[in-house]
C-alpha positions in Angstrom: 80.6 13.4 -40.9 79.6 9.8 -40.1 77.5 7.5 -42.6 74.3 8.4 -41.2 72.9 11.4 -42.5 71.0 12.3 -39.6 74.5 13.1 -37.9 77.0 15.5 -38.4 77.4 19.4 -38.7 74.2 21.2 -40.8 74.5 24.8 -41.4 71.2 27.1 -42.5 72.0 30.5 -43.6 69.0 32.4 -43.3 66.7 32.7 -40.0 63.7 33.7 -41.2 60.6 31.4 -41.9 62.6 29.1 -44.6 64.9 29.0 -41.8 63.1 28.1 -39.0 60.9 25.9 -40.5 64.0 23.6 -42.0 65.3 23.5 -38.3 62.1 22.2 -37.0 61.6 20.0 -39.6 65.3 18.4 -39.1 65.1 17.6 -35.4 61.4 15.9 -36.4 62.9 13.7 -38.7 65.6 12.7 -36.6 68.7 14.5 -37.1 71.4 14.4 -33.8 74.4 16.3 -35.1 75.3 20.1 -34.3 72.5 22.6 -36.4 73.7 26.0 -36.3 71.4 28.6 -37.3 72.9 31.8 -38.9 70.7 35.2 -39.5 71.9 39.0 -40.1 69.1 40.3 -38.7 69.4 40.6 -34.5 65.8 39.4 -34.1 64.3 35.7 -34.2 62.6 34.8 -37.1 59.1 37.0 -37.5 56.4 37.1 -39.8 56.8 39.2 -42.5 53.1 40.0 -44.3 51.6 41.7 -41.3 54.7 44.3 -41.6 52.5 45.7 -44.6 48.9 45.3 -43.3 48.3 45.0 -39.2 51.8 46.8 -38.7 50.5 49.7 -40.8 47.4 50.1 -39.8 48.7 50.4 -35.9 47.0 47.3 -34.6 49.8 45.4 -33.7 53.2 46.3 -33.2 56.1 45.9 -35.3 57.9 43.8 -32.7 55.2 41.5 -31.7 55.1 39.6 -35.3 57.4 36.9 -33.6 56.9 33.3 -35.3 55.5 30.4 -33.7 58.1 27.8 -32.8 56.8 24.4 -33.6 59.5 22.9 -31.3 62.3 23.5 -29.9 65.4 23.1 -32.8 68.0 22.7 -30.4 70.2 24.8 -32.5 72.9 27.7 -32.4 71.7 30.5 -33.1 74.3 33.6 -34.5 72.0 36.0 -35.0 73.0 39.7 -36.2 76.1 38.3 -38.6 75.5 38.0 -42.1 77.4 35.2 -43.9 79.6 37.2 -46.6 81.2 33.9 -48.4 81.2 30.0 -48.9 84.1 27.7 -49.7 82.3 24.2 -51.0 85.2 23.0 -51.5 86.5 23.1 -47.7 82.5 23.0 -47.0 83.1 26.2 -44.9 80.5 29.6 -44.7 82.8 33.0 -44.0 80.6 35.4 -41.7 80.9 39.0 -41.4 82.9 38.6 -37.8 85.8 36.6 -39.4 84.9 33.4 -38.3 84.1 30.5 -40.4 81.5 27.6 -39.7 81.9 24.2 -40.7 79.4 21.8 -42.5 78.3 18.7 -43.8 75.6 19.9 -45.2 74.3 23.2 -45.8 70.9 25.0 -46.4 70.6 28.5 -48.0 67.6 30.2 -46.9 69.0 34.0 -47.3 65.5 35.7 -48.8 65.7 38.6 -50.1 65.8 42.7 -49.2 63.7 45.5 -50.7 64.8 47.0 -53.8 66.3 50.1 -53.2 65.4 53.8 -55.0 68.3 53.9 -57.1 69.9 57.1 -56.3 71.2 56.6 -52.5 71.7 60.6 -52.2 67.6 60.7 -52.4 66.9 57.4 -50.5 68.5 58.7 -47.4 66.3 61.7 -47.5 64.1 61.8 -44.0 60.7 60.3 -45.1 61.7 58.0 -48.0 61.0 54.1 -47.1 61.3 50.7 -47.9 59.6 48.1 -46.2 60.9 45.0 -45.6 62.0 44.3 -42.0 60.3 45.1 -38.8 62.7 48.4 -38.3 61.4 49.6 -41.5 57.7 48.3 -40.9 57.8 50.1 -37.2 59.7 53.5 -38.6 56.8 53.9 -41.8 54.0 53.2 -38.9 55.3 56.0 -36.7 55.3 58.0 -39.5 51.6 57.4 -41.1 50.4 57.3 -37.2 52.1 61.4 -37.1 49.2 62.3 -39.9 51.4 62.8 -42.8 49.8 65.7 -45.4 50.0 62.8 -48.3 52.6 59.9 -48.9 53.4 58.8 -52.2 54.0 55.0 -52.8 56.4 53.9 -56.0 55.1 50.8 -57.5 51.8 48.9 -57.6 52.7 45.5 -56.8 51.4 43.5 -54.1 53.3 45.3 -51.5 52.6 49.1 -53.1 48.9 48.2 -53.2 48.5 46.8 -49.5 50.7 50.1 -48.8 48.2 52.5 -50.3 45.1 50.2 -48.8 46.6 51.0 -45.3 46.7 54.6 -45.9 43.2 55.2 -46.7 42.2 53.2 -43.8 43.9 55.7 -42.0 42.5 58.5 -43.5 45.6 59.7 -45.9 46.2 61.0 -48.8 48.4 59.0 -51.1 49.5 58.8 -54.7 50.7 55.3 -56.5 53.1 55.9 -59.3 53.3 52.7 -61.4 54.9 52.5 -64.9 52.7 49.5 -65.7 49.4 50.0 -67.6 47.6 49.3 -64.0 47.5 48.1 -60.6 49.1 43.8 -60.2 49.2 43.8 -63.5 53.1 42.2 -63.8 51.8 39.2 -61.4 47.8 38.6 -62.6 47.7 39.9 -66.0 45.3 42.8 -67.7 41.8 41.5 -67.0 42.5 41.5 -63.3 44.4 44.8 -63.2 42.1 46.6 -64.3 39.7 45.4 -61.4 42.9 46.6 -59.1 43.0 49.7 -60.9 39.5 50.2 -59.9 39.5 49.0 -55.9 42.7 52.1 -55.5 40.4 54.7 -57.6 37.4 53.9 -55.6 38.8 54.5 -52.4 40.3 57.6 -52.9 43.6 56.8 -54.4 45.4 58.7 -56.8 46.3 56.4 -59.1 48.5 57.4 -62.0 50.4 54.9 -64.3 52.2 54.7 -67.2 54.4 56.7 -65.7 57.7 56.5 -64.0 59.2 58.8 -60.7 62.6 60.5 -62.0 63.7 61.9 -58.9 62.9 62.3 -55.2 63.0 66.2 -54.3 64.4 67.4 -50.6 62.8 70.5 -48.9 66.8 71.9 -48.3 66.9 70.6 -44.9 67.4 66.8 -45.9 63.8 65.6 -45.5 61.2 64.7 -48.8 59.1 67.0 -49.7 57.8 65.4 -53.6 58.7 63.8 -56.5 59.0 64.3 -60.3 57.6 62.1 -62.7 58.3 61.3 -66.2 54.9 62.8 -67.7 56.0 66.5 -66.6 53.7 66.0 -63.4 55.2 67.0 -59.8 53.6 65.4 -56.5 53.9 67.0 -53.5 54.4 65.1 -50.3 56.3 64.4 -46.9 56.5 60.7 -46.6 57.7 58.3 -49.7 57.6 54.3 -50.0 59.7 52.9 -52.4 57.7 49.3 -53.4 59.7 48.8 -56.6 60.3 45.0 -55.8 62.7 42.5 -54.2 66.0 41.5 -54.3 67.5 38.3 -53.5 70.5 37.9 -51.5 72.8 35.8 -53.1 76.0 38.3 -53.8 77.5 36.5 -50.4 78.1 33.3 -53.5 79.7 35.3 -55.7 82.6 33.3 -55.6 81.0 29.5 -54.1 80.4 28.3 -57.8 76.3 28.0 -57.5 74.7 29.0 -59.8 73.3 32.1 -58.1 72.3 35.4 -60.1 69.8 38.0 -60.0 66.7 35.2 -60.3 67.7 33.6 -57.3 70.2 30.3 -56.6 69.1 27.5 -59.0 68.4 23.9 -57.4 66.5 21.0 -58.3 63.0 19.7 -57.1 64.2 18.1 -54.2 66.2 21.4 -53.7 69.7 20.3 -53.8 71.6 23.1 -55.9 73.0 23.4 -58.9 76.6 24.3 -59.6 77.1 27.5 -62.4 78.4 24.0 -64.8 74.5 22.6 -63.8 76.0 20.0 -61.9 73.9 19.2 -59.1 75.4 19.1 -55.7 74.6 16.6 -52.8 75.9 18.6 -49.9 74.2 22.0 -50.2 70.3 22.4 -50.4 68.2 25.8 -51.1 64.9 27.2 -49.8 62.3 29.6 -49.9 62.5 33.2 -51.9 65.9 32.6 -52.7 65.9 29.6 -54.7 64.7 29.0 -58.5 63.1 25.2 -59.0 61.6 23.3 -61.6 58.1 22.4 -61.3 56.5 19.8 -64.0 53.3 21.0 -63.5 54.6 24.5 -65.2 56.6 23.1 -68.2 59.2 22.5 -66.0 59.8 26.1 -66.1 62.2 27.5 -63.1 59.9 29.0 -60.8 61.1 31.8 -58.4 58.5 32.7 -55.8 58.1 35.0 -52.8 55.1 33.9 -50.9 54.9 32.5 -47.5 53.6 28.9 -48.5 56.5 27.8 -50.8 58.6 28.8 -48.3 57.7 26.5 -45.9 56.7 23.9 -48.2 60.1 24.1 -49.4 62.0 24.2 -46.7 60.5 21.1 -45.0 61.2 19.4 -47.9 64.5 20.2 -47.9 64.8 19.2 -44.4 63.6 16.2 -45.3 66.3 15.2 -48.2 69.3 16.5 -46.2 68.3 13.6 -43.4 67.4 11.0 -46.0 69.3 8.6 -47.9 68.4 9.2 -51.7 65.9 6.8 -52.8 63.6 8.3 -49.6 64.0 12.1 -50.5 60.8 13.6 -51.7 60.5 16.6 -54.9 58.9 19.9 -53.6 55.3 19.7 -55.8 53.4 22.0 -53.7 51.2 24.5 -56.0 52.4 27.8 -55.3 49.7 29.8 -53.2 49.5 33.3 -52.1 47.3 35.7 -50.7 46.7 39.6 -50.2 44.1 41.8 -48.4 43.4 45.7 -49.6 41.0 48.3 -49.8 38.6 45.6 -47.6 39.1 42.9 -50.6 40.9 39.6 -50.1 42.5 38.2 -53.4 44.0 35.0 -53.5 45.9 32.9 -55.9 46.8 29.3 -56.6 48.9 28.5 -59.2 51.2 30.6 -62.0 49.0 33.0 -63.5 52.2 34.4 -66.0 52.2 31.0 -67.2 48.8 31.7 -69.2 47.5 32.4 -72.6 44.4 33.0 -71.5 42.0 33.3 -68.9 38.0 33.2 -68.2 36.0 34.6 -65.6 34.3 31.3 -64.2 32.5 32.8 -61.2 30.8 36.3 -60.5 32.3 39.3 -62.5 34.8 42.3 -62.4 31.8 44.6 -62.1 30.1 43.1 -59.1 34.2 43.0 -57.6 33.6 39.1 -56.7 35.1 36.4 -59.1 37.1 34.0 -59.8 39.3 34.1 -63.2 40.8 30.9 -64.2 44.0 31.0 -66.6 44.8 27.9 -68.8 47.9 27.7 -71.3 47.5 25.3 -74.4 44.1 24.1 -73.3 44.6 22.9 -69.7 43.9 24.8 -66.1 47.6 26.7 -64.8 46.3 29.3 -62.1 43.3 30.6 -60.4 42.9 34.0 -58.7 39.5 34.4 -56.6 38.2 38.0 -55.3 36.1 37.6 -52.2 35.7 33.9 -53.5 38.4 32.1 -51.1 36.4 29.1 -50.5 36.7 28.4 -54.3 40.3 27.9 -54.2 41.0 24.1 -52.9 38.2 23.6 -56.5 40.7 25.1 -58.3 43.3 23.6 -57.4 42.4 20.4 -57.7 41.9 21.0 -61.6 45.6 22.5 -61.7 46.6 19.7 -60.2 44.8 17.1 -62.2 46.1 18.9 -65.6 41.8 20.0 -66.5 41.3 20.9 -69.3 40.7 24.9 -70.0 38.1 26.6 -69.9 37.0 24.6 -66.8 34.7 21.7 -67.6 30.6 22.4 -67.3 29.6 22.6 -63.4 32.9 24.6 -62.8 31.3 28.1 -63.4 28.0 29.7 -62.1 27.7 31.7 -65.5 28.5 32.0 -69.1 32.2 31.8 -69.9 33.7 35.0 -70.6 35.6 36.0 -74.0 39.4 34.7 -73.7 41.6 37.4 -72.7 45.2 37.3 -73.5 47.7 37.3 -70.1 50.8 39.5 -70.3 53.5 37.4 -68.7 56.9 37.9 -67.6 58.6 34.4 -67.4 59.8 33.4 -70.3 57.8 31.8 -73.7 56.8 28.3 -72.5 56.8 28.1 -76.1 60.2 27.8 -76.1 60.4 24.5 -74.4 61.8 21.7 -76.8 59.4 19.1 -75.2 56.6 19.9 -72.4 54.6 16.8 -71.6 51.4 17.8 -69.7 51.7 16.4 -66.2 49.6 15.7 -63.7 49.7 15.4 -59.7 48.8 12.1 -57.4 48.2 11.5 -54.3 48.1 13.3 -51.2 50.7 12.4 -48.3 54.1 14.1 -48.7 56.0 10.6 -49.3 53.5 9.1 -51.7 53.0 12.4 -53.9 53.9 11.0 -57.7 54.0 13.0 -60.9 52.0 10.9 -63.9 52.7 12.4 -67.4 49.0 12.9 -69.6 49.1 10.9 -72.9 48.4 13.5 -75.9 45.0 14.4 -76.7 
């Protein structure tokens, strides 16, 4: 490698959005060397959330969710190998074919998989899905399109719900099975849920929770014909969707030293990562669904997120820093944002909801099924979550960003504040912190963006 950072050998593992997006982003700030692109799917990167809306619903095909390229990254891509190891020390990544690849810098954008149903003797039974590629998106459409006599869907996330939405727009029957109190619940907390809870019930769904699935039954010829669940209850049905949750992909640096686990590969806000020591390294860089950053604006809490934004927020800024000599590197601030459509409802978010004590309905109301909830922790403004409100989210996130307090100043709301409601979250106790200044965001352009911390009080 030469003294100039925009030379040399870069390596990104991972050729999906992250992944694209990084490549772009090097060749527009100037990088030269060899860029080597490295994905184990065969396909070039695509869009995943259509896989669980458009896909589903038949209007557009699996395989015409292609990205956009932005420009041309000039790069090698080894597409259909999966990287199985990585030697920092010799600043080599091992693929699954035996060779090796060289860097001088290196971006991990690996993602993650669907969970899988736990038992791999049921999973393989004909009907049973995940959904996370376009193979798996193109095999449950097929399926669904065939007129199924009722599918049952494991898990009410995000994913689960859009899953179920799709179904009754076609006409099908369909069970959820969630072992949470309701519907989103895990991600947006109780008030919320039990507006979720609502949208599935009211459109048909049969919606039972609290409960768990024990076992995926077979009809004797290898295909599924129901499930058992932990209240007694049996469901019949030919078609299964396991929505139980991601994965990240990081067993492949088992052996590399990161500091890579379950949660993701931990880095710091300008997304170099961390050794398993928390060393920071200056040669290796992380991005979108796989990584775990710090944000100040969240206690400095390590945030692991799996929406489309952050991805490609993150991965330009990490683009940026492995081109840029140290005192020009930027932090990744952007607000995390996310977005899902079901049962003819758009619900957005901006923000961390989990990281919330409590929240107030500040526009409309769960029984007119248009609102916006804000949730504040220790009296300032952390998330916001809008039904059918989208045009109310940039408000919002300007008070996240300028550390408002909570609940949201007069001339925020268009009613009477709402009775806090406690948020159930699963990150841990902010509490915990030893020290958590409140911080606040300014300025606008990428390279100007400064962090100011609020004086007490």
């Amino acid at each position: 490698m030469t003294g100039d950072p925009r030379d040399g050998r870069i390596v990104v593992v991972g050729a999906s959005l992250a992944g694209l997006r990084a490549a772009e982003t090097l060749r527009d700030a100037g990088f030269t060397g060899a860029l080597t692109v490295v994905g184990d799917e065969p396909h070039p990167p695509y869009d995943r959330p259509p896989l669980s809306k458009q896909v589903l619903l038949g209007d557009v095909p699996a395989d015409s969710t292609g990205l956009p390229v932005r420009r041309d990254p000039d790069a090698e891509w080894r597409l259909g190998v999966a990287a199985t190891g990585l030697d920092p020390l010799a600043r080599r990544v091992l693929l699954a074919d035996g060779e090796s690849l060289p860097y001088d810098r290196l971006l991990i954008a690996t993602g993650t998989r669907a969970r899988p149903w736990p038992d791999p003797r049921q999973a393989a039974l004909g009907g049973v899905f995940t959904l996370r590629t376009r193979e798996d998106a193109a095999g449950l459409a097929a399926r669904l399109a065939a007129g199924p006599r009722r599918v049952l869907v494991i898990g009410a996330g995000f994913t689960g719900s859009e899953i179920a939405s799709a179904c009754r727009k076609r006409g099908l029957e369909v069970t959820v099975a969630e072992r949470g109190p309701a519907p989103l619940v895990g991600a947006l907390g109780g008030t919320l849920s039990r507006l979720a809870a609502l949208m599935h019930r009211e459109h048909g769904v049969d919606l039972r929770c609290g409960v768990t699935v024990t076992a995926l039954l077979g009809d004797g010829a290898g295909r599924f014909a129901g499930a058992d669940l932990s209240d007694g209850t049996r469901v019949e049905a030919d078609v299964c969707v396991v929505a139980l949750g991601a994965v990240r992909n990081v067993e492949w640096l088992a052996e590399s030293g990161l500091a890579a686990g379950p949660r993701g590969i931990a880095c710091d806000a300008g997304c170099r990562a961390f050794t398993r020591y928390g060393i920071v390294t200056d040669d290796i860089f992380v991005a979108g669904d796989v990584s775990r950053f710090p944000h100040p604006l969240f206690g400095y809490q390590m945030l692991s997120l799996e929406h489309w934004g952050n991805a490609v927020a993150q991965a330009e800024v990490a683009a940026h820093n492995m081109v840029s000599p140290g005192p020009l590197r930027r932090p990744h601030l952007s607000l995390p944002v996310f977005w899902s459509t079901q049962f003819g409802r758009n619900i957005k978010s901006v923000g961390v909801p989990t990281y919330s004590d409590h929240v107030v309905i500040a526009q409309g109301s769960l029984e007119a099924g248009r609102l916006a909830m804000v949730y504040g922790y220790r009296g300032r403004v952390t998330a916001a979550v809008t039904v059918d409100m989208a045009k109310s989210v940039d408000h919002y996130r300007h008070l996240i960003e300028t550390a408002a307090p909570f609940p949201p100043p007069p001339g925020a709301a268009d009613r009477a504040l709402a009775a806090d409601v406690p948020v159930p979250s699963d990150v841990p106790d902010p509490g915990e912190l030893s020290h958590e200044p409140v911080v606040a965001l300014t300025g606008h352009l990428p390279d100007r963006r400064l962090m100011v911390v609020q004086p007490p009080g």
